[in-house]
PDB file of N, CA, C and O in Angstrom:
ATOM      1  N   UNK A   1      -3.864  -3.873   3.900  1.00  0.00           N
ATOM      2  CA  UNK A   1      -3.661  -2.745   4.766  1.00  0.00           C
ATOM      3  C   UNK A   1      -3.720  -1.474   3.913  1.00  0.00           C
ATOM      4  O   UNK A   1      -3.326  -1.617   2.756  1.00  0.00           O
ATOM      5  N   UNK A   2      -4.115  -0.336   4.253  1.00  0.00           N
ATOM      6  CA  UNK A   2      -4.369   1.086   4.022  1.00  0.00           C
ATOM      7  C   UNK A   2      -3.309   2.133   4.393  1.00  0.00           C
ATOM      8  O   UNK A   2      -2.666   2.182   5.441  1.00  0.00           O
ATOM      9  N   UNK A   3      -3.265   2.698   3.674  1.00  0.00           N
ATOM     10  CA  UNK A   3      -2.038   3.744   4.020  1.00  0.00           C
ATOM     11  C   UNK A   3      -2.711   4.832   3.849  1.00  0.00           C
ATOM     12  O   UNK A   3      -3.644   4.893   3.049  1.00  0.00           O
ATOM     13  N   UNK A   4      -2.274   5.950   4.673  1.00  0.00           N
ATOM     14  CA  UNK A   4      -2.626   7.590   3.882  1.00  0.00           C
ATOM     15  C   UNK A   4      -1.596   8.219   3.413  1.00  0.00           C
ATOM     16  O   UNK A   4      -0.600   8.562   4.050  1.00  0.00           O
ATOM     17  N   UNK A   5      -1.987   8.505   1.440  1.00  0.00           N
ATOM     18  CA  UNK A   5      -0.892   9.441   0.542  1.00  0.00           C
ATOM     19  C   UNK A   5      -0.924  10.674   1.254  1.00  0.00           C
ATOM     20  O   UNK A   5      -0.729  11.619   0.489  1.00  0.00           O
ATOM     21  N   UNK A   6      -1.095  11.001   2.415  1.00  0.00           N
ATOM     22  CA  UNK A   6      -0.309  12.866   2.524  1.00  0.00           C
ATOM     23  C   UNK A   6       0.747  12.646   3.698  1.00  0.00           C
ATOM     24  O   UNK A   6       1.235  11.620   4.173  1.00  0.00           O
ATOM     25  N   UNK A   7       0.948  14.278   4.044  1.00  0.00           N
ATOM     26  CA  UNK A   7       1.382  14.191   5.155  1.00  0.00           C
ATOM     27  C   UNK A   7      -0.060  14.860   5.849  1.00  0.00           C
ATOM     28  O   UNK A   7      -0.990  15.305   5.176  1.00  0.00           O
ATOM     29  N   UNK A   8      -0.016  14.822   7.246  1.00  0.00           N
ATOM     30  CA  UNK A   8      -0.557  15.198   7.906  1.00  0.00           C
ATOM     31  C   UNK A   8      -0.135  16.106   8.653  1.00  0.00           C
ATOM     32  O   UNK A   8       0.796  15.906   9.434  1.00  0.00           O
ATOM     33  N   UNK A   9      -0.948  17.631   8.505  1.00  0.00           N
ATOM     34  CA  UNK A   9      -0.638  18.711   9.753  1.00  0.00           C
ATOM     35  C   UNK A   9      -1.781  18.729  10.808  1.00  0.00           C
ATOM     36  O   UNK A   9      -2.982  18.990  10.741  1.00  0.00           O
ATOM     37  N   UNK A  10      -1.212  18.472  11.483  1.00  0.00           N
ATOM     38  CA  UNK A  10      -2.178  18.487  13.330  1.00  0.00           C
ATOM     39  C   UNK A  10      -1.915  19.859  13.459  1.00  0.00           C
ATOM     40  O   UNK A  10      -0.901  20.501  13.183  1.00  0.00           O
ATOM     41  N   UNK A  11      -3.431  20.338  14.110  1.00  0.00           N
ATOM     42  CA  UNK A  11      -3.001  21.452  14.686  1.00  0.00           C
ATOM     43  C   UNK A  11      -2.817  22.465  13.602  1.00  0.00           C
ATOM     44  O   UNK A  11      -1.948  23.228  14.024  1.00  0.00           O
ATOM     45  N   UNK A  12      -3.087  22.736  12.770  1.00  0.00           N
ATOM     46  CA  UNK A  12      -3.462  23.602  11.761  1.00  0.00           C
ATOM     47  C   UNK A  12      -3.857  24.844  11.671  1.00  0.00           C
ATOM     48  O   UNK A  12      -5.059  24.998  11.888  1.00  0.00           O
ATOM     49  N   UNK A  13      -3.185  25.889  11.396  1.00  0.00           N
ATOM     50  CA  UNK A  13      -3.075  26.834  11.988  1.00  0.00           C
ATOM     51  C   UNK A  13      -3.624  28.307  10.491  1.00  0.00           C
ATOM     52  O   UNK A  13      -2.883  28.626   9.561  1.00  0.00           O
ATOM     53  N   UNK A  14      -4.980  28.862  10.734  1.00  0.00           N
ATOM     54  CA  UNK A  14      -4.822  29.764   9.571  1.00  0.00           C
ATOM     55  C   UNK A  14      -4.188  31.231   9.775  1.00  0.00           C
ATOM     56  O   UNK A  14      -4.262  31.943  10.776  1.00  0.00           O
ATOM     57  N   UNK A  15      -3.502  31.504   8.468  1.00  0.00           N
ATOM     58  CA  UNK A  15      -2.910  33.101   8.790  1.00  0.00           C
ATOM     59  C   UNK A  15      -3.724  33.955   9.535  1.00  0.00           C
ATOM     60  O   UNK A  15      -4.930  33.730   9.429  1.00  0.00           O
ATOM     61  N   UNK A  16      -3.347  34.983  10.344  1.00  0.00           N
ATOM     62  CA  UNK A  16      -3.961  35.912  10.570  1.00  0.00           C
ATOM     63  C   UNK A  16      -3.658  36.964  10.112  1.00  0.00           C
ATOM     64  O   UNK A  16      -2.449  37.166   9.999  1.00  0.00           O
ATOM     65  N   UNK A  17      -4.355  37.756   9.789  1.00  0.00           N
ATOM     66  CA  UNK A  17      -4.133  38.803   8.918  1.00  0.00           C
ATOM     67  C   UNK A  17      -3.745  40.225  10.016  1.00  0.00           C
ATOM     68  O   UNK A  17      -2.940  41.136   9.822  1.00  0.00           O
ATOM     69  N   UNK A  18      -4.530  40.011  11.026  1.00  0.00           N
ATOM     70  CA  UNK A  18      -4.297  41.163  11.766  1.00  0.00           C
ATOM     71  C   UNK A  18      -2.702  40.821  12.861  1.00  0.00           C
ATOM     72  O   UNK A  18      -2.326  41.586  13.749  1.00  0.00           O
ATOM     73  N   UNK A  19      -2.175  39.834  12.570  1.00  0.00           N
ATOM     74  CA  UNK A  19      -0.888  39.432  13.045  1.00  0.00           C
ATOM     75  C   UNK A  19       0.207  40.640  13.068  1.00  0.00           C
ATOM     76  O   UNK A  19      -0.100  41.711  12.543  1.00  0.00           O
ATOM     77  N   UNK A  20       1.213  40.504  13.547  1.00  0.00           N
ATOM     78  CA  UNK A  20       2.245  41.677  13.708  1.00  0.00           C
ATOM     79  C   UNK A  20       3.967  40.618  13.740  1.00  0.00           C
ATOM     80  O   UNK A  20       5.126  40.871  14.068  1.00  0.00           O
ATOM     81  N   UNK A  21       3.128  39.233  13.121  1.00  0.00           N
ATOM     82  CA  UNK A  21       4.029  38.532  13.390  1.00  0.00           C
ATOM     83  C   UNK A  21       4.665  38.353  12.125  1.00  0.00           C
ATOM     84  O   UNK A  21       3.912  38.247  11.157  1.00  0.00           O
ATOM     85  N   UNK A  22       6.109  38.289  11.900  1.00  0.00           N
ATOM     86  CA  UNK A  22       6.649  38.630  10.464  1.00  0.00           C
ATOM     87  C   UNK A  22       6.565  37.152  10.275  1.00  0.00           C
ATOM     88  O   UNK A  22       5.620  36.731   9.609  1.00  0.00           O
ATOM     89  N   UNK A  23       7.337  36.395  10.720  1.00  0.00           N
ATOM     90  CA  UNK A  23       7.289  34.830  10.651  1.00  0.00           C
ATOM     91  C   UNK A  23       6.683  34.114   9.314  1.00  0.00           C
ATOM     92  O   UNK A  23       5.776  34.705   8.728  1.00  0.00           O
ATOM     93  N   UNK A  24       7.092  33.024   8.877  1.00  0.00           N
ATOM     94  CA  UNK A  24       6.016  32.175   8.049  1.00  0.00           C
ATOM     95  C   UNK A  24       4.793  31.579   8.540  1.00  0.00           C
ATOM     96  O   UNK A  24       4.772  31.173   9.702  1.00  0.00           O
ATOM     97  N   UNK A  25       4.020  31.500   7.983  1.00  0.00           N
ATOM     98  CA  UNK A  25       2.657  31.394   7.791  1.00  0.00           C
ATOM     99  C   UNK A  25       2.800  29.575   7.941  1.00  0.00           C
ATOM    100  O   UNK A  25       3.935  29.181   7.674  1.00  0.00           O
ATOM    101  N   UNK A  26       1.945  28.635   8.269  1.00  0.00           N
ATOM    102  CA  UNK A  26       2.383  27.228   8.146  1.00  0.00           C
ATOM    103  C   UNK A  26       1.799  26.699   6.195  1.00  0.00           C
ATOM    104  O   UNK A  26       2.170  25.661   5.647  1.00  0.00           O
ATOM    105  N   UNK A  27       1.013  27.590   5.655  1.00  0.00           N
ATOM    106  CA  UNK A  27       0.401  27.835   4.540  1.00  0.00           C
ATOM    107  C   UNK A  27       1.773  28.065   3.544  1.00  0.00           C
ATOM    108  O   UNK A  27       2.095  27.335   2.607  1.00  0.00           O
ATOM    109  N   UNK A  28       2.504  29.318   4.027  1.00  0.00           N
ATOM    110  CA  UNK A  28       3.730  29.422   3.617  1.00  0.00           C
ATOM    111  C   UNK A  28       4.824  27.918   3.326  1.00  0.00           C
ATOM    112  O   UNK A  28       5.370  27.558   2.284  1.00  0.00           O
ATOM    113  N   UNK A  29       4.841  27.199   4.919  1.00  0.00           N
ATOM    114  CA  UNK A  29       5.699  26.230   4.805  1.00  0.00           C
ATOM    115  C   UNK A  29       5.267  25.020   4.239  1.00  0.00           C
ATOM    116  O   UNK A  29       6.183  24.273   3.895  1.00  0.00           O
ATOM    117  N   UNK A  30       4.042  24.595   4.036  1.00  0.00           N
ATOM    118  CA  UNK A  30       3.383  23.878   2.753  1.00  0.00           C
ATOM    119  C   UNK A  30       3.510  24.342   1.240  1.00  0.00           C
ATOM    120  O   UNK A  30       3.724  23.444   0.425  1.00  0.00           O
ATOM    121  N   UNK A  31       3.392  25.777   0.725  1.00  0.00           N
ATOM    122  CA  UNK A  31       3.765  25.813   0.280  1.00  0.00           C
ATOM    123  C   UNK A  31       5.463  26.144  -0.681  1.00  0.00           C
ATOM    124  O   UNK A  31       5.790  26.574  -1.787  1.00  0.00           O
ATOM    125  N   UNK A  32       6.086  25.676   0.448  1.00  0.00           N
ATOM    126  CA  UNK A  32       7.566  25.533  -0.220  1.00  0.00           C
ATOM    127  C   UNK A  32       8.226  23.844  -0.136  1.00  0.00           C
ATOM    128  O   UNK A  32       9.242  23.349  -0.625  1.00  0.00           O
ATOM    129  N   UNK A  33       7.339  23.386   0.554  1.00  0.00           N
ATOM    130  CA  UNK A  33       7.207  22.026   0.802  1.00  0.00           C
ATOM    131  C   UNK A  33       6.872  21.122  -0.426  1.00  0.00           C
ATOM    132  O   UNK A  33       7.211  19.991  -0.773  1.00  0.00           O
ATOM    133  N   UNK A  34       5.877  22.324  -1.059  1.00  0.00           N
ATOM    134  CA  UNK A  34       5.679  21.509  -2.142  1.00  0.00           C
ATOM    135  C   UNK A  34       6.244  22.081  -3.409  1.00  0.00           C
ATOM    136  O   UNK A  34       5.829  21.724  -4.511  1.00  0.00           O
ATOM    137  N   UNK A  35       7.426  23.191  -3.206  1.00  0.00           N
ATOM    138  CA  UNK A  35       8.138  22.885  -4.006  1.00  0.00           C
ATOM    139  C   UNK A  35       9.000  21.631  -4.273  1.00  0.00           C
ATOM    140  O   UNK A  35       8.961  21.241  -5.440  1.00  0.00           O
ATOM    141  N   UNK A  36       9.773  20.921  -3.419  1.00  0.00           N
ATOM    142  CA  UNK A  36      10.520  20.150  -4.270  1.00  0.00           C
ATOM    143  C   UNK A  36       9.792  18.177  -3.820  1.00  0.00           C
ATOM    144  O   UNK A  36      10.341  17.076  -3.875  1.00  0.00           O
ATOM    145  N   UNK A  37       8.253  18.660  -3.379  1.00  0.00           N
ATOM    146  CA  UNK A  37       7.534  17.446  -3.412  1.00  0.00           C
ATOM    147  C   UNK A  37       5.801  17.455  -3.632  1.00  0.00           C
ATOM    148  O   UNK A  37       5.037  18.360  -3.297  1.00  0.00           O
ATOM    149  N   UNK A  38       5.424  16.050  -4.356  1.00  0.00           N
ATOM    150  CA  UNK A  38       4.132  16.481  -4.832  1.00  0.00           C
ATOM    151  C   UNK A  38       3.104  15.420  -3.906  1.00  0.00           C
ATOM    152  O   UNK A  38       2.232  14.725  -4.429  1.00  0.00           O
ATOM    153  N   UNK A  39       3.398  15.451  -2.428  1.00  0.00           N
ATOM    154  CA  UNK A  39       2.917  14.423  -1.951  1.00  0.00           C
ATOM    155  C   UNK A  39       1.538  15.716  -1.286  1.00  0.00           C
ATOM    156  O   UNK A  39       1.763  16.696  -0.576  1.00  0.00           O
ATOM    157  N   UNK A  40       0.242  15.271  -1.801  1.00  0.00           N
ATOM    158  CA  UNK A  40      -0.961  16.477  -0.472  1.00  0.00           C
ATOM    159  C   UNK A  40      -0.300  16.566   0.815  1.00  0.00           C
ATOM    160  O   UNK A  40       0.501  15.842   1.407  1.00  0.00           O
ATOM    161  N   UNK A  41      -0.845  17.620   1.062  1.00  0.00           N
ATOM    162  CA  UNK A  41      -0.861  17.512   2.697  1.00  0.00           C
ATOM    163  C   UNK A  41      -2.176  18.419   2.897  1.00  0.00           C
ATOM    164  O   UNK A  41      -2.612  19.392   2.282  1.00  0.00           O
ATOM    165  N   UNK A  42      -2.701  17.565   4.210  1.00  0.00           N
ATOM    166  CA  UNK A  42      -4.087  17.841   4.727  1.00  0.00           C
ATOM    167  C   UNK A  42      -3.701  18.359   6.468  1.00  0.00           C
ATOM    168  O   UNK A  42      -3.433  17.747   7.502  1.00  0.00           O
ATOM    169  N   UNK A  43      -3.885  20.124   6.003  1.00  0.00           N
ATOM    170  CA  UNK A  43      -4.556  20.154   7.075  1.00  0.00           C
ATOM    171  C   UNK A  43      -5.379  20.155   8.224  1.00  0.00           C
ATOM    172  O   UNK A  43      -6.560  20.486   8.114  1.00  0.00           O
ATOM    173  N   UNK A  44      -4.905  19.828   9.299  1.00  0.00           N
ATOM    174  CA  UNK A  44      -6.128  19.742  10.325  1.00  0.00           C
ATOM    175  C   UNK A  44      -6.564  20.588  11.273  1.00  0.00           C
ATOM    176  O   UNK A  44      -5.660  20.878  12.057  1.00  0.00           O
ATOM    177  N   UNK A  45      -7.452  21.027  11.476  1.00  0.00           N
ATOM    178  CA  UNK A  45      -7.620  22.214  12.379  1.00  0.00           C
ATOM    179  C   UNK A  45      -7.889  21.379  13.796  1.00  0.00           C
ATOM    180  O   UNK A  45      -8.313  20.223  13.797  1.00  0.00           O
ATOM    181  N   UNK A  46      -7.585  22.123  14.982  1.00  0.00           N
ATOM    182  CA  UNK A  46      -7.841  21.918  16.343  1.00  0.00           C
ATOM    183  C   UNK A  46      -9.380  20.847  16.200  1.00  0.00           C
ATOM    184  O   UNK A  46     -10.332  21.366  15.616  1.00  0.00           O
ATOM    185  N   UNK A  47      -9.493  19.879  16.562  1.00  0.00           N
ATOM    186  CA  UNK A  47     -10.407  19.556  17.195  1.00  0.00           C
ATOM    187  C   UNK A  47     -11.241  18.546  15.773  1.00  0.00           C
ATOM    188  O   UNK A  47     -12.346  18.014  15.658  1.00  0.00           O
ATOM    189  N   UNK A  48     -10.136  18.656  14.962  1.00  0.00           N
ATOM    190  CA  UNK A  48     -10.322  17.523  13.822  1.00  0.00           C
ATOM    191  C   UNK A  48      -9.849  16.377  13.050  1.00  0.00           C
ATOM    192  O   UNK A  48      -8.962  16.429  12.198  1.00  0.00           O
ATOM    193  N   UNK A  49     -10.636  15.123  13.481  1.00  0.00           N
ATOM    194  CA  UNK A  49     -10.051  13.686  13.619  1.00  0.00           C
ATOM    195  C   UNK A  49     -10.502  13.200  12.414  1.00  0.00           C
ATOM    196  O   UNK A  49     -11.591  13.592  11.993  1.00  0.00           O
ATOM    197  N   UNK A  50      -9.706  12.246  11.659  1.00  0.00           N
ATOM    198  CA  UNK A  50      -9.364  10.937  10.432  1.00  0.00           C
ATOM    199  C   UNK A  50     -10.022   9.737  10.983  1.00  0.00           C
ATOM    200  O   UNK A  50      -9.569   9.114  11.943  1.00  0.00           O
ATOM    201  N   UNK A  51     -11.213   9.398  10.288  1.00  0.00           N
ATOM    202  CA  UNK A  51     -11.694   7.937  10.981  1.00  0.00           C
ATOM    203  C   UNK A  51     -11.821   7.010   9.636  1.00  0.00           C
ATOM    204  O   UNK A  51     -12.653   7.041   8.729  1.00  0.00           O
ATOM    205  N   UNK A  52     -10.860   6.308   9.819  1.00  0.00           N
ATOM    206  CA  UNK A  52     -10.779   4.887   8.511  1.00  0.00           C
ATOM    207  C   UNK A  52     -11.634   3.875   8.783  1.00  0.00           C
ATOM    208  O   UNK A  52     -11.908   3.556   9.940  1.00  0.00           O
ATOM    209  N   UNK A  53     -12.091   3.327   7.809  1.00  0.00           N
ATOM    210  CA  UNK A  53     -12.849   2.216   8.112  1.00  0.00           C
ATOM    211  C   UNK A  53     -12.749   1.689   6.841  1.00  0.00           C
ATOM    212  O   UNK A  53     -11.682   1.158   6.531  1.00  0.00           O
ATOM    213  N   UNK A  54     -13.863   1.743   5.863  1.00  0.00           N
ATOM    214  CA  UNK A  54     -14.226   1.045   4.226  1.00  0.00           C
ATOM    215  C   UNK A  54     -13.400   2.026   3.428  1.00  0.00           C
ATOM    216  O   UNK A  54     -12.847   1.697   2.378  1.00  0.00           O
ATOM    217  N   UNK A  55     -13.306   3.610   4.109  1.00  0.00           N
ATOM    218  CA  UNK A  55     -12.939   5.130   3.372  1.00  0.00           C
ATOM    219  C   UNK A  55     -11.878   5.672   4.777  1.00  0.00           C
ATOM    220  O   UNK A  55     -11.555   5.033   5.778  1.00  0.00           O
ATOM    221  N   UNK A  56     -11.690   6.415   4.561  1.00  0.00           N
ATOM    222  CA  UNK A  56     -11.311   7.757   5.268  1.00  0.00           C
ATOM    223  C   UNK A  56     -12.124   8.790   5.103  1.00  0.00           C
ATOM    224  O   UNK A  56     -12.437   9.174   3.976  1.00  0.00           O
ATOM    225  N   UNK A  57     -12.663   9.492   6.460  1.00  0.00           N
ATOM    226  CA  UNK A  57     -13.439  10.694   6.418  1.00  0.00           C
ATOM    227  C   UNK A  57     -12.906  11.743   7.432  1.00  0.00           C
ATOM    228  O   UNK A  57     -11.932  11.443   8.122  1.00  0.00           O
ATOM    229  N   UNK A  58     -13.385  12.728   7.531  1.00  0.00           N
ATOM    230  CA  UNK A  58     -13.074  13.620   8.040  1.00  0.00           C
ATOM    231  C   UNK A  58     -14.104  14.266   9.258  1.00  0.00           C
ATOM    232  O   UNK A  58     -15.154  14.807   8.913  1.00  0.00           O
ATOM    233  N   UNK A  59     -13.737  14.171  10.655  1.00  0.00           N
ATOM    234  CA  UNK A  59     -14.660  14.646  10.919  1.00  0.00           C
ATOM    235  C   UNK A  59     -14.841  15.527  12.334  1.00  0.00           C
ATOM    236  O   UNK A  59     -14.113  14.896  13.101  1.00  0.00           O
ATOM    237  N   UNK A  60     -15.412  16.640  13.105  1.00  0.00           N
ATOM    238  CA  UNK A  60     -15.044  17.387  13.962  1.00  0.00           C
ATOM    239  C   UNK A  60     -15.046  18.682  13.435  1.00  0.00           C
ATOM    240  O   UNK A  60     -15.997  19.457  13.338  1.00  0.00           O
ATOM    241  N   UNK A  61     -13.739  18.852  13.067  1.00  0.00           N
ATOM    242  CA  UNK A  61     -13.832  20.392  12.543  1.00  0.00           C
ATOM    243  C   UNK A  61     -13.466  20.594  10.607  1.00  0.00           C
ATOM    244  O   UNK A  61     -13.416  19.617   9.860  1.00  0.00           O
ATOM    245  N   UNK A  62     -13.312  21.660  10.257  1.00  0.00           N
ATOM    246  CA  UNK A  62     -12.737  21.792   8.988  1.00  0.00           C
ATOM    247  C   UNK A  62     -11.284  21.304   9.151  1.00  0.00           C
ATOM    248  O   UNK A  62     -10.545  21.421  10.129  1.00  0.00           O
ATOM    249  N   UNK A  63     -10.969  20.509   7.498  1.00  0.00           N
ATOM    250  CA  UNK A  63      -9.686  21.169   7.350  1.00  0.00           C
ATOM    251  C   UNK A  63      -9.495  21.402   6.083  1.00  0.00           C
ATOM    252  O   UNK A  63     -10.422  21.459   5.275  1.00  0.00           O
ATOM    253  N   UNK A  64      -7.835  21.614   5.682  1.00  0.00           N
ATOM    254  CA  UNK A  64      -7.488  22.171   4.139  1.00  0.00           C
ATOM    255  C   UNK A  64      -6.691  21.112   3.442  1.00  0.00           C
ATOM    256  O   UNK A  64      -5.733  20.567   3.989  1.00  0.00           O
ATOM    257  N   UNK A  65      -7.008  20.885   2.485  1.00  0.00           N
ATOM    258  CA  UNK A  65      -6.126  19.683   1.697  1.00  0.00           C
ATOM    259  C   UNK A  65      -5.314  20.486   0.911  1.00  0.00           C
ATOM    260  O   UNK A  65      -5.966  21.396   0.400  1.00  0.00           O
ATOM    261  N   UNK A  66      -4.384  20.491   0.683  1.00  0.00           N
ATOM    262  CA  UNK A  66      -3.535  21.146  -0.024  1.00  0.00           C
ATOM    263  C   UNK A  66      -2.675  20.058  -1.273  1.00  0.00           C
ATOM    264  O   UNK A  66      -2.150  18.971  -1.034  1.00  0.00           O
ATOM    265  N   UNK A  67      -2.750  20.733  -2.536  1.00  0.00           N
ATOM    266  CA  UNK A  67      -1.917  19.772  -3.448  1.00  0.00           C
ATOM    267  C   UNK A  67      -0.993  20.620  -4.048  1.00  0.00           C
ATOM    268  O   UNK A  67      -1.108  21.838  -3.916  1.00  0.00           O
ATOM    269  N   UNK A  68       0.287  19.915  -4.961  1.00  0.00           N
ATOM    270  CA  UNK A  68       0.910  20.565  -5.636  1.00  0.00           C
ATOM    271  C   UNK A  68       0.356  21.462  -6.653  1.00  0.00           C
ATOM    272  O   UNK A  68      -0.461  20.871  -7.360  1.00  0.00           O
ATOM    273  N   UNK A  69       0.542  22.786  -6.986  1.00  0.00           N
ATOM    274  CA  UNK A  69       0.657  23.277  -7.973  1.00  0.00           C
ATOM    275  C   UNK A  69      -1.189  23.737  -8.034  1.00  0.00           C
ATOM    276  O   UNK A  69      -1.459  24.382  -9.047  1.00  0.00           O
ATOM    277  N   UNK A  70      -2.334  23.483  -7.135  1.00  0.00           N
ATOM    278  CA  UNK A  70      -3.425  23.650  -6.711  1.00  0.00           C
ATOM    279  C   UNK A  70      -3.993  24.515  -5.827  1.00  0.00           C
ATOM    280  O   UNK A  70      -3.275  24.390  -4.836  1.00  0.00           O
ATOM    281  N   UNK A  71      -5.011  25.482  -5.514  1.00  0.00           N
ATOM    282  CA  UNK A  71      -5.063  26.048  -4.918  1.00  0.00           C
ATOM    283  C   UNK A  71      -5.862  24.981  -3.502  1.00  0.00           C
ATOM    284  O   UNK A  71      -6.536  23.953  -3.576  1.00  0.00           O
ATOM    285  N   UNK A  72      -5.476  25.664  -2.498  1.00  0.00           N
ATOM    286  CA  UNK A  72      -6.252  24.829  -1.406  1.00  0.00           C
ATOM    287  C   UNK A  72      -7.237  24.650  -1.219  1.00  0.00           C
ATOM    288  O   UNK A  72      -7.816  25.728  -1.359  1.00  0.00           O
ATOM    289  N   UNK A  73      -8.218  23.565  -0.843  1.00  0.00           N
ATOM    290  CA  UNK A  73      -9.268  23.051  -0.868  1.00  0.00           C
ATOM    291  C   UNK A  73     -10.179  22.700   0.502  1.00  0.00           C
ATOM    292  O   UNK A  73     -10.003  21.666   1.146  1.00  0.00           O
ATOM    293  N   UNK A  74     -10.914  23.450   0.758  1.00  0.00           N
ATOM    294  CA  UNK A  74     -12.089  23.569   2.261  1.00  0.00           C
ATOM    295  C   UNK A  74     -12.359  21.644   2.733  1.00  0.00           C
ATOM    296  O   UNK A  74     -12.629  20.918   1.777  1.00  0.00           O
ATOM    297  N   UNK A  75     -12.331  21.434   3.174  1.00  0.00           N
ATOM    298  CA  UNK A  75     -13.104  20.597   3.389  1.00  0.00           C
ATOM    299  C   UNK A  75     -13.639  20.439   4.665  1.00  0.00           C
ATOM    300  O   UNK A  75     -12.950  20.623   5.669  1.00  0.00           O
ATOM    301  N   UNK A  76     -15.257  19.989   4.726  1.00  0.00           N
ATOM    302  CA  UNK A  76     -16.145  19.636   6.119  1.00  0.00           C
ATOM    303  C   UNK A  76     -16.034  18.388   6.460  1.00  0.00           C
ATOM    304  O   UNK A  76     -15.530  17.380   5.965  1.00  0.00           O
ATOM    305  N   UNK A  77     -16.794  18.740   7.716  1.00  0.00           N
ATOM    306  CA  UNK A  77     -16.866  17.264   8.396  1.00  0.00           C
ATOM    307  C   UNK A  77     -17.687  16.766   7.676  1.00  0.00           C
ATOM    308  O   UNK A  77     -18.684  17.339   7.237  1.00  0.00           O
ATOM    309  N   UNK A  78     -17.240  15.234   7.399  1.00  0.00           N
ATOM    310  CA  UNK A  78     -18.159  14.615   6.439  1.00  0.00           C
ATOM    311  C   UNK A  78     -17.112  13.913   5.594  1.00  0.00           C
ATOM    312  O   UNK A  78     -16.931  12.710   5.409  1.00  0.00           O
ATOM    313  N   UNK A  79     -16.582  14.791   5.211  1.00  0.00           N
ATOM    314  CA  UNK A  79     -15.779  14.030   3.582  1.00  0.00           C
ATOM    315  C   UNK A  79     -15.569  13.554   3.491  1.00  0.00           C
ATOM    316  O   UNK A  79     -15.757  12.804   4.449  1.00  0.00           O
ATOM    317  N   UNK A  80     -14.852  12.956   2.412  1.00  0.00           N
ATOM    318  CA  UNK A  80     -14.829  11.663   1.801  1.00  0.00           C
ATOM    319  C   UNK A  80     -12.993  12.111   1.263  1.00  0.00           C
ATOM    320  O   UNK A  80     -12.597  13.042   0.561  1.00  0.00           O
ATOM    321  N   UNK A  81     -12.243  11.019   1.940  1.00  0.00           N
ATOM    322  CA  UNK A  81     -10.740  11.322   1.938  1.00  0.00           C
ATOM    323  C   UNK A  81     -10.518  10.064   1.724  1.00  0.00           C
ATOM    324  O   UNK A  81      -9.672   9.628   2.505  1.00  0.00           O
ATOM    325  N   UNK A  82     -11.032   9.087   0.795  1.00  0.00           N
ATOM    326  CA  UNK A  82     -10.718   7.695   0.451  1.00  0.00           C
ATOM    327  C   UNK A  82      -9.797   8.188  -0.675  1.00  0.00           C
ATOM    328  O   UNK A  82      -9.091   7.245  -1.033  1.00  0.00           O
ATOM    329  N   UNK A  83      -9.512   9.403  -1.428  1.00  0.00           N
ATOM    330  CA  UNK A  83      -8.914   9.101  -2.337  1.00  0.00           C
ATOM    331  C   UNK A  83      -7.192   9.302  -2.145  1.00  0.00           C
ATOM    332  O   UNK A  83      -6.260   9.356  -2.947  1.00  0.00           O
ATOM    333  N   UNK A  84      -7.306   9.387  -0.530  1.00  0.00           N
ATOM    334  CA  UNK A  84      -6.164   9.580  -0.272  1.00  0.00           C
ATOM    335  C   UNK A  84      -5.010   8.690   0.411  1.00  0.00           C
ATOM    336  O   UNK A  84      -3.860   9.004   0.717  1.00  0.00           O
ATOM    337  N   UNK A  85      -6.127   6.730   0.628  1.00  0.00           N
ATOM    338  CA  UNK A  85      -5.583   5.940   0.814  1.00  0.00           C
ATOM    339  C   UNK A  85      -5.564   5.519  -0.623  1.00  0.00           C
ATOM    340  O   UNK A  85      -6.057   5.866  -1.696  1.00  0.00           O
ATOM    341  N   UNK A  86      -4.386   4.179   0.089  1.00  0.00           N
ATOM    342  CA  UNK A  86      -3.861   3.482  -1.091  1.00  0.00           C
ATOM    343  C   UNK A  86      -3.487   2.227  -0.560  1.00  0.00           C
ATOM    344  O   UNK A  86      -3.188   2.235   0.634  1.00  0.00           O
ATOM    345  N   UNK A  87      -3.434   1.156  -1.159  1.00  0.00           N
ATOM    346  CA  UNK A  87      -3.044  -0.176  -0.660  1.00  0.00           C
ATOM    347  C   UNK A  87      -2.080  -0.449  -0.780  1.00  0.00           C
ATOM    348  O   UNK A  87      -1.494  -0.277  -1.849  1.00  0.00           O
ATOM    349  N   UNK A  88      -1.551  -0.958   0.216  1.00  0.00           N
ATOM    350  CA  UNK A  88      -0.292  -1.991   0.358  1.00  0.00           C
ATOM    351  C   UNK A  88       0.023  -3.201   0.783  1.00  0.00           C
ATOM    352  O   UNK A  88      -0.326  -3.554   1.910  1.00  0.00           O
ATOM    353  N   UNK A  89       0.761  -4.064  -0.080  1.00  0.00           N
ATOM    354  CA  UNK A  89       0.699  -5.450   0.809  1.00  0.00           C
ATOM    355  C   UNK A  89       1.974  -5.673   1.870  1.00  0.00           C
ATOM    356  O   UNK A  89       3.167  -5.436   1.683  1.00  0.00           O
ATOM    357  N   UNK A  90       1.372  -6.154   2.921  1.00  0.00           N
ATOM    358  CA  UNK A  90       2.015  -6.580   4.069  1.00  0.00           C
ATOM    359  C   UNK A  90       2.955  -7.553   4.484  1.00  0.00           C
ATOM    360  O   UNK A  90       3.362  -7.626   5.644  1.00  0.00           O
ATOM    361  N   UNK A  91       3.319  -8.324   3.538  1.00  0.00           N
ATOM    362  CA  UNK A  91       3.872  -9.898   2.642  1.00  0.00           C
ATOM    363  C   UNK A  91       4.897  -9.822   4.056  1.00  0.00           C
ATOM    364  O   UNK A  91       5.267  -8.758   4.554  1.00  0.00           O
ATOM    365  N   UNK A  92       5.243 -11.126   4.552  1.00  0.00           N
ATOM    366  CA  UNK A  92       6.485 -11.382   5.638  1.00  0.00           C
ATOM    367  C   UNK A  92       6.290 -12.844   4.963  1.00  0.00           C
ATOM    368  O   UNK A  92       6.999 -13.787   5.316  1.00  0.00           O
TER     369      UNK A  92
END
């Protein structure tokens, strides 16, 4: 069985700049998130789905992978997000 190392944000939301809204940014709350943890998190924008099979890919719309201590990273439909499963055994 396959697991995915991030968390996942649905619904992914980018700053707006022309905002009037003082609030945190969800960019903001990832990054304080990853202050006291170094797990990615991948955002997802509206209208963009995770399809596992041999890999994990990405596909529909953009999203942003975000890592500790990294600046954030674009990614298209298409990609290649295998490096973000990992195996586990299922043992009962």
């Amino acid at each position: 069985m396959h697991c995915v190392r991030a968390c996942i944000d649905p619904h992914y939301l980018d700053p707006d700049p022309g905002s009037r809204h003082m609030g945190e940014t969800r960019e903001a709350r990832i990054a304080e998130f990853h202050e006291e943890n170094d797990v990615p998190v991948l955002g997802l924008r509206e209208g963009a789905w995770l399809l596992r099979d041999a890999s994990l890919s990405l596909h529909g719309q953009t999203a942003r992978l975000f890592r500790r201590g990294e600046e954030p990273v674009e990614l298209a439909p298409g990609a290649d997000l295998g490096d973000l499963l990992t195996s586990t055994s299922g043992g009962s």
